[in-house]
Legacy VTK file of the C-alpha trace (Angstrom):
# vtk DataFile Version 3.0
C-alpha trace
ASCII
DATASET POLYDATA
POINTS 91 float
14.109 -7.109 -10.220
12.192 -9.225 -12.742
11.019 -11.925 -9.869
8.224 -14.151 -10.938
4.741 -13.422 -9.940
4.696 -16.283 -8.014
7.523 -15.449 -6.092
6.776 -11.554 -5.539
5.485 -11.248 -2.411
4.034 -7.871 -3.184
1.885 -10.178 -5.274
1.219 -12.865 -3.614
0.293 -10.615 0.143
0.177 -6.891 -0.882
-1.482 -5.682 2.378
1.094 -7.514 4.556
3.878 -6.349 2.532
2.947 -2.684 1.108
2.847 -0.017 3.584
-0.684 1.918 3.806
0.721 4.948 1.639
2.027 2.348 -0.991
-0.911 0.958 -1.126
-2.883 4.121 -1.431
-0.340 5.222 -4.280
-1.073 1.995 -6.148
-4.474 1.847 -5.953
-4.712 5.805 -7.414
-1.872 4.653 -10.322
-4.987 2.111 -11.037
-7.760 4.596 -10.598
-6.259 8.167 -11.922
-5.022 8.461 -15.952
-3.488 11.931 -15.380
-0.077 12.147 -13.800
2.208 14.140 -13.567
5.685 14.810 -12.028
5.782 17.529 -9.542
9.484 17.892 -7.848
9.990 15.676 -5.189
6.230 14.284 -5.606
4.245 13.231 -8.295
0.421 14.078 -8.889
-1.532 11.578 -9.657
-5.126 12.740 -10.051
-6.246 14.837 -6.995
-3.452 13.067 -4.610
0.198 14.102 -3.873
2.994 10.955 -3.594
6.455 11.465 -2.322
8.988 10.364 -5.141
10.343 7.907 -2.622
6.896 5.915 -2.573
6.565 5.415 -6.020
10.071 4.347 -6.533
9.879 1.623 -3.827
6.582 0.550 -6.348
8.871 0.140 -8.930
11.266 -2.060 -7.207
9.447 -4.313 -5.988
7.937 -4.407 -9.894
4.434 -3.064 -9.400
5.232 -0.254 -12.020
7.195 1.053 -14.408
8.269 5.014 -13.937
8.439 6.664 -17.299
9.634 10.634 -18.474
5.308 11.808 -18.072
3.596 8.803 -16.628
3.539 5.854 -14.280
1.965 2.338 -15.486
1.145 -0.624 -13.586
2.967 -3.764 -14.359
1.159 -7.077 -14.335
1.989 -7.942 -11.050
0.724 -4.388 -10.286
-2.787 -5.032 -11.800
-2.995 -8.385 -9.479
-1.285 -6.558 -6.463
-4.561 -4.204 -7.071
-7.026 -6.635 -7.693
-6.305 -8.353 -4.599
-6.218 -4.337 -2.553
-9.822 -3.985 -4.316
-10.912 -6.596 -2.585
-11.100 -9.202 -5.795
-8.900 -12.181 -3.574
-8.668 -14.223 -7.343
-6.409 -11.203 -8.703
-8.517 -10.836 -11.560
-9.868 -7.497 -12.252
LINES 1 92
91 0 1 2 3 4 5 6 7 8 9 10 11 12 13 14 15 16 17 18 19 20 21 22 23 24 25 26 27 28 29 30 31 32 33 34 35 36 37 38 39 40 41 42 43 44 45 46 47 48 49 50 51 52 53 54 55 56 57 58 59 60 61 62 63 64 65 66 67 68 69 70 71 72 73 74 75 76 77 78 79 80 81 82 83 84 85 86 87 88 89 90
């Protein structure tokens, strides 16, 4: 999608524009390091997310799906920054 930050409304208003299991998912991509694909969900620490979930994260570019892993993108870090509470975006 590659839309500025700016412009990414995921960004800018993350709890008006992520649904409460997006957010969730986010905020455990930020918390958890181990995940791991499992079928149609992935694990990510103690939690189970429906494939579906984390590939509407990655279109609106809050992170980037790899073979063993899922990272957060920058706009991901300030989408969960501003989730945590921090309203600056800085973590």
């Amino acid at each position: 999608m590659n839309t500025p930050l700016s412009d990414n409304p995921a960004v800018t208003d993350p709890r008006r524009v992520l649904n409460l299991t997006q957010r969730d998912a986010l905020l455990s991509i930020d918390f958890f390091k181990h995940q791991r694909p499992r079928g149609a969900t992935w694990a990510i620490g103690d939690k189970r997310f429906n494939v579906r979930t984390i590939n509407a994260l990655a279109r609106l570019d809050l992170v980037r799906v790899g073979h063993q892993q899922i990272r957060l993108t920058t706009a991901g870090q300030i989408a969960a920054a501003k989730l945590k509470g921090n309203a600056d975006g800085n973590a």
